[in-house]
Each structure stands twice: as C-alpha cells, then as structure tokens.
C-alpha positions as CSV (number, residue, x, y, z in Angstrom):
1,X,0.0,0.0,0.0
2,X,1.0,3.5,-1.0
3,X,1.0,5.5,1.7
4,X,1.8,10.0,1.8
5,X,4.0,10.8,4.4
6,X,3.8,14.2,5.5
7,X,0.9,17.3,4.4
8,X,4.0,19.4,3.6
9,X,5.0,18.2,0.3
10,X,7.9,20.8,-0.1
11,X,9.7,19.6,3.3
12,X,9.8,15.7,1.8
13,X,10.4,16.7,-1.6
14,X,13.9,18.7,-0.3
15,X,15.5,16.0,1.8
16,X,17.9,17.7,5.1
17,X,21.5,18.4,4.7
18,X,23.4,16.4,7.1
19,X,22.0,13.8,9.3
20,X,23.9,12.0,12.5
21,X,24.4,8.0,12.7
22,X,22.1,6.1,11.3
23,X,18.8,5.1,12.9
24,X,19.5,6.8,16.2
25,X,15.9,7.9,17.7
26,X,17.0,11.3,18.5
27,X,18.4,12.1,15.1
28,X,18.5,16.0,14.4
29,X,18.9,18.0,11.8
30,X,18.4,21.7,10.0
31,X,15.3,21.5,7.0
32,X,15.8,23.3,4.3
33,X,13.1,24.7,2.5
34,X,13.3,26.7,-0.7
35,X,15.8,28.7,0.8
36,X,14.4,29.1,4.6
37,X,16.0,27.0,7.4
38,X,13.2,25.3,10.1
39,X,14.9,25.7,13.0
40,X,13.3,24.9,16.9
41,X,9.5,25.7,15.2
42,X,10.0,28.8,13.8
43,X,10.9,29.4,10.3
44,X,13.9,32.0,9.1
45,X,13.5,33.3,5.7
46,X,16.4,34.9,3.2
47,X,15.5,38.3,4.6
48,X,16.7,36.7,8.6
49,X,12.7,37.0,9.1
50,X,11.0,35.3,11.8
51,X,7.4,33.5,10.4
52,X,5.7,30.9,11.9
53,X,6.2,27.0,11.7
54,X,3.7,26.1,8.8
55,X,1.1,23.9,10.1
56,X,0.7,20.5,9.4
57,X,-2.5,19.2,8.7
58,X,-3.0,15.5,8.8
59,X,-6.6,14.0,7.7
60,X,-7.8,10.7,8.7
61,X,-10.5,8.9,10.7
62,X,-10.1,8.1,13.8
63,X,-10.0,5.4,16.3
64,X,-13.7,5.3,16.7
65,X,-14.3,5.9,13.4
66,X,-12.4,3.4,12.0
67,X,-14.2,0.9,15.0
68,X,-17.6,1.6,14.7
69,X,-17.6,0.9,10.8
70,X,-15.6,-2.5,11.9
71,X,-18.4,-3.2,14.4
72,X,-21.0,-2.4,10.7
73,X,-19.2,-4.8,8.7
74,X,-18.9,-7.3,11.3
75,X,-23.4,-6.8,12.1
76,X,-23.4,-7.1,8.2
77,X,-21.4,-10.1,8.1
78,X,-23.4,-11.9,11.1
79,X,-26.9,-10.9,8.9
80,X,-25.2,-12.2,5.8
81,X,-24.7,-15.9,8.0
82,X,-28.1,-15.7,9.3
83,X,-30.0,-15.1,6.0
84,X,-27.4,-17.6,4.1
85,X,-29.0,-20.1,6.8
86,X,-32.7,-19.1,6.4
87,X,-32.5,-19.2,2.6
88,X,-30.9,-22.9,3.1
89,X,-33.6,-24.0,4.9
90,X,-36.5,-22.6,2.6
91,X,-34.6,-24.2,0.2
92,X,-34.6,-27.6,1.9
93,X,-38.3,-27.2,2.0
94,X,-39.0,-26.6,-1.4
95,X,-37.5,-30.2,-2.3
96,X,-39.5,-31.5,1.0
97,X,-43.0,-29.8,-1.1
98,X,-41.8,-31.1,-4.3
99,X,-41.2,-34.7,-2.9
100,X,-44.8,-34.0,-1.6
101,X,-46.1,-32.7,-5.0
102,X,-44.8,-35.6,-7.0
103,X,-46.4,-37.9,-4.4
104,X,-49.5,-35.9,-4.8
105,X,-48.9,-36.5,-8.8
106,X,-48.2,-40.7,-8.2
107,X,-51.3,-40.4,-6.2
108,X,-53.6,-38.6,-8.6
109,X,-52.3,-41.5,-11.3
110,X,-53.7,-43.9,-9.4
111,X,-57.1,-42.8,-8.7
112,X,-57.4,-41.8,-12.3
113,X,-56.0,-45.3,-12.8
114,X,-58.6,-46.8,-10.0
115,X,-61.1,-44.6,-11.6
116,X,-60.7,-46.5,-14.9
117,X,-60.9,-49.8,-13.7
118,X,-63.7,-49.1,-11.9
119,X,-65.5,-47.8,-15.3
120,X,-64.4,-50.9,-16.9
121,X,-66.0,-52.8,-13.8
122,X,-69.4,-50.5,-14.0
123,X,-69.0,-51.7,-18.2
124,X,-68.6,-55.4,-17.1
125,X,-71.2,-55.2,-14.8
126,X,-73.8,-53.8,-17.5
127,X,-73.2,-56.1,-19.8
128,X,-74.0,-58.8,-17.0
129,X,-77.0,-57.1,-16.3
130,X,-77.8,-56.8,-19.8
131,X,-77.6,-60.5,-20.2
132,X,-79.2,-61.5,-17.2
133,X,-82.2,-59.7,-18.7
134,X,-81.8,-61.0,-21.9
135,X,-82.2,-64.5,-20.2
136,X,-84.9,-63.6,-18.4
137,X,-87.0,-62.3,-21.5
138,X,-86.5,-65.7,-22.7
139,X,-87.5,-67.5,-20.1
140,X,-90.6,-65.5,-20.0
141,X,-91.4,-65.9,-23.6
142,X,-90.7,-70.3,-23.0
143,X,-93.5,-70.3,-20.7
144,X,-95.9,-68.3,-22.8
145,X,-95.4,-70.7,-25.5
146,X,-96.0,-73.1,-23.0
147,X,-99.0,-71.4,-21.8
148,X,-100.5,-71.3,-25.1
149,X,-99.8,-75.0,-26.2
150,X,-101.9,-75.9,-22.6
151,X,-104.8,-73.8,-23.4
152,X,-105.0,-75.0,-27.4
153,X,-104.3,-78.3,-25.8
154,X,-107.6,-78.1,-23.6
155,X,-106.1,-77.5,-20.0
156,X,-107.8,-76.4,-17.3
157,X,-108.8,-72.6,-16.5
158,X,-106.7,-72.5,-13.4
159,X,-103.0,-73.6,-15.5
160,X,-104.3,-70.9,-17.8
161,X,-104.2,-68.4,-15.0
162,X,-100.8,-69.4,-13.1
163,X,-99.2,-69.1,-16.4
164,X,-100.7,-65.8,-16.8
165,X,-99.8,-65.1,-13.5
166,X,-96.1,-66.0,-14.0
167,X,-95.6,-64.0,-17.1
168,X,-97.2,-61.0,-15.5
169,X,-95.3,-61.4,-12.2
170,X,-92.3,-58.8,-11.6
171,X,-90.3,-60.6,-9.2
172,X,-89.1,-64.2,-8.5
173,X,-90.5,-64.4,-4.7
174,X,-94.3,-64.3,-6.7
175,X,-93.2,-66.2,-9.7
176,X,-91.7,-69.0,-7.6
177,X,-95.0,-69.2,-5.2
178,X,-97.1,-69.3,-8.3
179,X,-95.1,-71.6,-9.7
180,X,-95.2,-74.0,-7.0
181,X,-99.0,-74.3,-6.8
182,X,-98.9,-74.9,-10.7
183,X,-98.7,-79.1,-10.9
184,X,-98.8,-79.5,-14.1
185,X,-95.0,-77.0,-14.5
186,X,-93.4,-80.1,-13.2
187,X,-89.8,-79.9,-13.4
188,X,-89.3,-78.4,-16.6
189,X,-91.2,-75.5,-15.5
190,X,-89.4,-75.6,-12.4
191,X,-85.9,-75.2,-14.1
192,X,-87.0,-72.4,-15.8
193,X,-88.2,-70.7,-12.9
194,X,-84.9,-71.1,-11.5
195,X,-83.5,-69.5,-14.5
196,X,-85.1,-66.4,-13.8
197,X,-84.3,-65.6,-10.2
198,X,-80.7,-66.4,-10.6
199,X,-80.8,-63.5,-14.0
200,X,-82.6,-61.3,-11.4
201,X,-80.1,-62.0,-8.8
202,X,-77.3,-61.2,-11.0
203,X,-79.2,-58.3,-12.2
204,X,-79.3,-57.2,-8.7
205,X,-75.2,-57.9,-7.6
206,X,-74.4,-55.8,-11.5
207,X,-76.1,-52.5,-9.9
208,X,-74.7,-52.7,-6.2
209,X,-71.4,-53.5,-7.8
210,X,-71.5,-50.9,-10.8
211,X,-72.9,-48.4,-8.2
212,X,-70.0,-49.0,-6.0
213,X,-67.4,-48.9,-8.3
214,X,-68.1,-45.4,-9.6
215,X,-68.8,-44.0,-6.5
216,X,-65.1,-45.2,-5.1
217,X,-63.4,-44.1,-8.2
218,X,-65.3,-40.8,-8.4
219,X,-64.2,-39.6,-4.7
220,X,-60.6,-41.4,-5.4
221,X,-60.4,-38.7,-8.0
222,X,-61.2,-36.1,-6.9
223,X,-59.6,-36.3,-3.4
224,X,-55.9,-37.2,-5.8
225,X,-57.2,-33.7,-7.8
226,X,-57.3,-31.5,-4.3
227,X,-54.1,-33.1,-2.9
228,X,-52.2,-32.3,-5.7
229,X,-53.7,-28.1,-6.0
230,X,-52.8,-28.1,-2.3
231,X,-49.1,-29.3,-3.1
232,X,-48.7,-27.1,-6.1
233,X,-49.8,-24.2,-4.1
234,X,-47.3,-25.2,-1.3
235,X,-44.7,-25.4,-3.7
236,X,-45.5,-22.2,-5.4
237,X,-45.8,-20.1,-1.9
238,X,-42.0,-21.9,-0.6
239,X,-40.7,-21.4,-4.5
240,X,-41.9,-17.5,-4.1
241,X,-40.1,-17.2,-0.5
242,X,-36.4,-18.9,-1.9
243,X,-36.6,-15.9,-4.3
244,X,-37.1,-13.7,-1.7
245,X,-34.9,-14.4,0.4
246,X,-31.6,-14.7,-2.2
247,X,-32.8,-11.0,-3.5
248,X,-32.5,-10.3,-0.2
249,X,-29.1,-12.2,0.8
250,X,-27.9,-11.1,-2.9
251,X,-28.9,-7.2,-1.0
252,X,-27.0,-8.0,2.2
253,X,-24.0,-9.6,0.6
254,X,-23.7,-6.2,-1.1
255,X,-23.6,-4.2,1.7
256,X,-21.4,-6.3,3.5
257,X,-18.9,-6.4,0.3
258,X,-19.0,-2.7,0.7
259,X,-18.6,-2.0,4.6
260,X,-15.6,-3.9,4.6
261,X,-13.8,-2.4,1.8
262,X,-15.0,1.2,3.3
263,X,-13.6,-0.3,6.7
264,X,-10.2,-1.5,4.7
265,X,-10.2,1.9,3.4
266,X,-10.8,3.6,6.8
267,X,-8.1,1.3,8.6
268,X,-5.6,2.2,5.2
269,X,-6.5,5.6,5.9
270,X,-5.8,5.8,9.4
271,X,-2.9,3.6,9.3
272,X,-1.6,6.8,7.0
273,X,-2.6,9.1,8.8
274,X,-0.7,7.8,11.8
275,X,2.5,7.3,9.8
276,X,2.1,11.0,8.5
277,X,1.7,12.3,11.6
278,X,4.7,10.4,13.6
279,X,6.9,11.6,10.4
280,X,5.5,15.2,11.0
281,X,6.6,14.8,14.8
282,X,10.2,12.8,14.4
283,X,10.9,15.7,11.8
284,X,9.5,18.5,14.0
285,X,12.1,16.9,16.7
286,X,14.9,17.0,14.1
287,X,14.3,20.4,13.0
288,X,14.3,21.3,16.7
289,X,17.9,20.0,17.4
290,X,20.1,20.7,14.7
291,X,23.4,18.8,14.3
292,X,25.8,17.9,11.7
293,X,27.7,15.2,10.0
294,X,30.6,15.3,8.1
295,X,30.2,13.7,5.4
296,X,33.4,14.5,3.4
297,X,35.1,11.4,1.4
298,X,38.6,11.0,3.7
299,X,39.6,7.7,3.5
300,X,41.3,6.0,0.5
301,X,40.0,5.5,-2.8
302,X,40.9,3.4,-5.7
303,X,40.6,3.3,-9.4
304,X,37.0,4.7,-8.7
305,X,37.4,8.4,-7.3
306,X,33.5,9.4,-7.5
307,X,33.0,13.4,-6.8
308,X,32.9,15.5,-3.6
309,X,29.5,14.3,-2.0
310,X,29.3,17.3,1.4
311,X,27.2,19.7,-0.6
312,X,24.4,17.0,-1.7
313,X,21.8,16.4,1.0
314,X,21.0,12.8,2.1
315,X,19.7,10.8,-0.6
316,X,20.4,13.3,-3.6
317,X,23.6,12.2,-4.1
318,X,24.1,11.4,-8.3
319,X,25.3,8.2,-9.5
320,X,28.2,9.7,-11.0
321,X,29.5,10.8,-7.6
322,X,29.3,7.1,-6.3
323,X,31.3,4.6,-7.0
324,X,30.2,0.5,-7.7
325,X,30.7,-2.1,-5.6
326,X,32.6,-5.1,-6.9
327,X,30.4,-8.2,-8.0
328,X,27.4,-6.7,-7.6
329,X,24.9,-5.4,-9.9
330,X,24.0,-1.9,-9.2
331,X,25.1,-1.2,-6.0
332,X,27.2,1.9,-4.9
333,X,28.8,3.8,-2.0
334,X,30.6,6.8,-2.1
335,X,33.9,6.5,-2.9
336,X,36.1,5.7,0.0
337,X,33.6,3.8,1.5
338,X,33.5,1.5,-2.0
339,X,37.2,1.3,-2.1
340,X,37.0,-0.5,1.5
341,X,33.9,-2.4,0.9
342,X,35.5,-3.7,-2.4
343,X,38.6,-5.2,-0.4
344,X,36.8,-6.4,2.2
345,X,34.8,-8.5,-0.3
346,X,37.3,-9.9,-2.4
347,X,39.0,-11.1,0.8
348,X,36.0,-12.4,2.3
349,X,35.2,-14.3,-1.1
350,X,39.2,-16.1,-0.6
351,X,37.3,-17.2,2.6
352,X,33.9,-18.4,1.6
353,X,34.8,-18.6,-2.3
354,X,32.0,-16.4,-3.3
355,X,31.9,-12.4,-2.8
356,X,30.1,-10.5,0.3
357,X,26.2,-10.8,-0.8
358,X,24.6,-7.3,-0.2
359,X,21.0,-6.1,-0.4
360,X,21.2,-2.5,0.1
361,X,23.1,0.2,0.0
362,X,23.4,3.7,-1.5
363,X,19.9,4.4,-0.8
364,X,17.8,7.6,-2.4
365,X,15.2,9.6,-0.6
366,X,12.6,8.6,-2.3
367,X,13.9,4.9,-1.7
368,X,14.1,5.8,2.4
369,X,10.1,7.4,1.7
370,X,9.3,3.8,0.2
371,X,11.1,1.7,3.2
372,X,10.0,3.5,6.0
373,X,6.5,4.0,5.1
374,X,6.7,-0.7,4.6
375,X,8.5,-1.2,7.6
376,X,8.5,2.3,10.1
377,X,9.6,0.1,12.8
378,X,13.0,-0.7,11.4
379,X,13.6,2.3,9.1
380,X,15.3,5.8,9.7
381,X,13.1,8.5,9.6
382,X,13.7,9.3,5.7
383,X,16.4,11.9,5.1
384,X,18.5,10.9,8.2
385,X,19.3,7.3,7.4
386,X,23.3,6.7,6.8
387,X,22.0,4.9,3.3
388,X,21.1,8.2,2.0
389,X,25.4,9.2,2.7
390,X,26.5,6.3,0.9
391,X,28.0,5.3,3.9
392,X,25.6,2.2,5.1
393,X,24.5,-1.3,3.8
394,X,22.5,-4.6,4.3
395,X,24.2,-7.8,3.6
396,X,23.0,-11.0,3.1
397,X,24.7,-14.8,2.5
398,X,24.6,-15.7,6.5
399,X,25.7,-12.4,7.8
400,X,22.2,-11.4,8.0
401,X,22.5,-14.6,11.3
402,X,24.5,-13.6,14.4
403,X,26.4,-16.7,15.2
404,X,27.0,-17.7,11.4
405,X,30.8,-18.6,10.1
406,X,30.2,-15.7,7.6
407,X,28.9,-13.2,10.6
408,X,32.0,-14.1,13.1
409,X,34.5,-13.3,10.4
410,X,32.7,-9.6,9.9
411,X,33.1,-8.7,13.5
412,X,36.7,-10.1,13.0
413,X,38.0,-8.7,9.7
414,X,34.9,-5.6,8.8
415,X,37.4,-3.3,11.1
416,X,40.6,-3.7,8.8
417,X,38.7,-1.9,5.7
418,X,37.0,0.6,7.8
419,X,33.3,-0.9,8.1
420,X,31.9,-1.8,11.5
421,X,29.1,-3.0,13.2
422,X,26.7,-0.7,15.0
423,X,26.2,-0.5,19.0
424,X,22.0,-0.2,18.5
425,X,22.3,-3.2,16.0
426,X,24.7,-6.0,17.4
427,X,23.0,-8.7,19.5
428,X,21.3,-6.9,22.8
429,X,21.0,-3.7,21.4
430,X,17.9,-1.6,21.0
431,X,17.8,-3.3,17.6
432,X,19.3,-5.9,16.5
433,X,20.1,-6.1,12.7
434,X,22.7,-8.2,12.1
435,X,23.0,-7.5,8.3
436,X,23.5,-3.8,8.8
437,X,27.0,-2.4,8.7
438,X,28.5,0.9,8.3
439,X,31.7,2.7,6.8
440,X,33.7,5.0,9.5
441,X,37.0,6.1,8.8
C-alpha cells in the first residue's frame, strides 16, 4: 500500500542536509526549504525574518471511526450468516414440497387409474346385467309358448291363469310361489323358474357393484385432484419465499462487500494518517535539534574516485559521484567507502569462495520514503538514514544470522577496511540487525 508521508510536500520533496548515525531515535537535523532554514519551530526566511512553523494538517478517521464501521461490517457479516442459513432452509423445503407434489402426482395417477378400472367394472357389470335380462325375457317368452300349447291343448282354467300369472309377475318371490301351486309346470317348469331368479339375482349384484365402483373411483379422484392443487400451491408459496430471500441475501451480501472495503479503506487511511503524523513529529524533533555530519570522502579510494558528496543532501547524491561495488549489480557507495567495501569483499570471497552478498546500500530519498512507510519500525526517519550518505548497507549470505561462520569473520575482519558494526544493531542492542553495517574512517 502506497501511503503520503507528510501534508507538507515541499519539506519531503527537499531531503535535510546532514544527518547523525544512522537510525539513532533522537536524530536531528536543519530543514531546508526553498531557501528558509526550520529551525526549533519557527521558520527564518532569506531576509533573517522570523514567520511561523507552517502547520501540518493531517486527515484521517479516527480510532472510533475506524471501529464503529468495523463493528457495521462485522453486524453485516453476522446478517449475511443468518439469512445464508434461512434461505438454506426454505430451500430444503421446497425439495421436501416437491417430494410431496410428486407424491401428490403418483397419487392422482392412481385414482385416475382406479377410476378407470372401476369404469371398466361398472361396463362389465352392465353387460351382465344386460344378459341376465336377456335371459330372463326368454325365459318368459318359454312359458308363454308353454301357456298357449296348454290352453290350445284343452287345459284347465286355473294352469291358464298361473301361467298368466307367472308371465305378468315382476319378481321371483311371486313367480316361484305361483309356480309352485302350478302341478302341471313339473320340473321343466321348475328349471326355468330357477333361471329367472338367478338372472334377477345377477341383475341385482351388477347394480350394487357398478354403483359402488363409480362411486369409489369418483371420490378417489377427486380427493388425488385436491391433494395435488394443495401441493402445487405449497410449492409455489416456498418457490416464491427462496426468491425472496436470495434478492434479499444477494442485498446483504452487497452491503457487506461494501462496509468492509469502506472499513479496509478507513483502517488504510488511518494507518496513514498515523505514519504521517509520527513523520510530521520525528521531523518536527529533528528540525528542533540541529546537528551535523561530516560527510566528506577521507579515506582511501581506488581506481574509482567518484565526486565530492558534502554539498548534496542525504539521498540526492548522483550516480556519478558514487562509486560501484565489486560483483554486484547496481550497488554503490561513495567512494572511499567503496574502495573498503570492495577489499573487504574480495578477501571475504578467498574465505567463503563467493563475494560479500549485499542487499542494500546507496539508498535515495525517495527509496528511504518507500522503506520506511513498509517497515517504520525498522527504518530511519527518511532523510537521516546513513544509506542516503553512501555510507551504510545490508548484507546478506549468512551475515544477515549472528552466530554464522560468515557473521563471526565480519566482527573479526569488517574493522581492517574501515566498516563496522553498530552498538544499536549488534545482539542486545535496542535493535538488532545483524545485516546492517556501516563505513567510519
């Protein structure tokens, strides 16, 4: 993240002049301004005017802010779970409706299919019906013709009359009684007579069973028909509510997604605003206490003679006043401080057979802006940090471990070529970086 440092963009674009050791926590120095020297908060123009110390305004939430739109996010997040859980369980009963709808559907199939059989029955059973009269009507028509052959034959009045009697009667109770006082029937007469109550008795059983049958199949039907509206309706109303409630946990989701990147933007923003405001104050302090370093090149130099570097201000010294280190891709120191380093490297690599590994050194102000605002913690307050002389650097290759074969020979040999290890950073310091060392003639 990408953080500004301080309101006053003139004091950090114009890094200080001279700075003392490096990362020390009461580091000083004088600010120079477009030609006007801050000095114990006041500044002193050209003219040797007096004006006051510009103020510095620093924006941001603040601790409550940034808290009670955590405290949103994390209500919006807790709604988000409990609507997640309510649409889950509408949704597990839609598929309990729709298990009951299709059973509704398997149960209307079978009435409709009861309800068919049953026709077929009430069919089956008119046709029986149908025959049993059909057998009847004969049966009645034999005894006419027998009727007639008694009367033509000279039989007596009273045959005449039962026969009469037992074509005109409607039911078998009367035809069998008249049929029993008629003698002469004998058992031809009688068989017939038997005929025609069992056709009447199926005739009879046909119409219960017919009755029956379309009655069941009827209420079958239409009780399968209601179950199955009721479902669909169920499944409809619960189908209706899952929408309803994803709209709405689509909604939520939302305005969760957005209070916790406002809250990530709040935090970002105070985070800043408390790393402008501690840069404001460290460089109020400096300005307060001024000091200076000499930063002259004194020591020896080799083929590699660089340019004066005490008028520059730390971290706007050119490349062409530095010098390169050897075996290394693009890093420099100024040039006395190279000419040791390079020694010191090419004796440590008859060691360890490879060259001193080295992370950082020459470092610009802009570079020190970048590093201190990712790690304040361990970073000089930018404009003050030995980098920015040419005079500092970070190695690497086990010297970065205290302890290590390649550390131990540093603190043995680093002294011969002029580079040695800071108080604040050897083990038990203030703090420790083992990796960090410094060139002090």
């Amino acid at each position: 993240m990408t953080v500004p440092l301080v309101s006053l963009g003139v004091l950090l674009a114009t890094p200080a002049a001279a700075a003392p050791p490096e990362e020390t926590a009461g580091a000083v120095e004088a600010v120079v301004t477009d030609g006007a020297v801050v000095t114990d908060g006041a500044v002193v123009t050209d003219g040797g005017e007096t004006a006051p110390e510009p103020e510095v305004v620093v924006p941001g939430p603040t601790v409550e802010e940034v808290a009670a739109q955590r405290a949103e996010a994390d209500r919006l997040a807790g709604l988000v779970v409990d609507q997640a859980k309510a649409l889950e369980q509408a949704r597990q009963a839609v598929n309990d409706l729709q298990a009951t709808a299709e059973q509704a559907v398997r149960s209307q199939e079978s009435a409709l299919d009861s309800q068919a059989r049953a026709e077929a029955e009430n069919v089956r059973q008119t046709l029986r019906l149908q025959a049993a009269n059909r057998i009847v009507g004969e049966r009645k028509g034999e005894l006419g013709r027998w009727a007639s052959q008694t009367y033509r034959n000279g039989g007596s009045m009273g045959d005449i009359e039962g026969f009469m009697t037992l074509l005109e009667s409607d039911n078998s109770a009367e035809l069998g009684q008249r049929a029993q006082m008629l003698d002469m029937v004998g058992r031809w007469r009688g068989s017939v007579v038997d005929t025609v109550e069992e056709a009447e008795a199926v005739q009879k059983d046909a119409t219960e069973k017919a009755d029956v049958a379309a009655e069941t199949a009827t209420i079958a039907a239409a009780q399968a028909a209601t179950a199955k509206a009721e479902a669909d309706a169920a499944l409809t109303k619960q189908s209706d509510e899952v929408a309803l409630l994803g709209a709405l946990l689509r909604v939520t989701q939302e305005a969760a997604d957005a209070a916790d990147a406002q809250t990530l933007r709040l935090a970002e923003a105070f985070t800043a605003a408390e790393l402008e405001r501690a840069v404001s104050e460290q460089l109020r302090l400096a300005a307060a206490a001024v000091g200076q370093v000499d930063n002259r090149v004194t020591g020896a130099v080799g083929e590699c003679r660089g340019l004066p570097v005490e008028g520059f201000s730390n971290g706007a010294i050119p490349a062409e006043a530095m010098c390169p280190l050897w075996a290394t891709s693009g890093q420099t120191l100024r040039a006395d401080a190279a000419f040791g380093f390079n020694q010191m490297s090419e004796a440590y690599a008859l060691e360890f057979g490879v060259p001193i590994c080295i992370t950082d050194s020459y470092r610009s102000y802009p570079g020190q802006v970048a590093v201190f605002a990712a790690r304040p913690q361990l970073a000089a307050i930018p404009g003050t940090s030995n980098h920015g002389w040419g005079s500092a650097t970070d190695l690497c290759g086990g010297i970065q471990s205290f302890g290590t074969p390649q550390h131990q020979w540093m603190r043995a040999n680093a002294p011969l070529y002029g580079f040695f290890h800071p108080d604040w950073a050897q083990q038990g310091g203030n703090r420790e970086e083992p990796w960090h060392w410094e060139y002090g003639n």
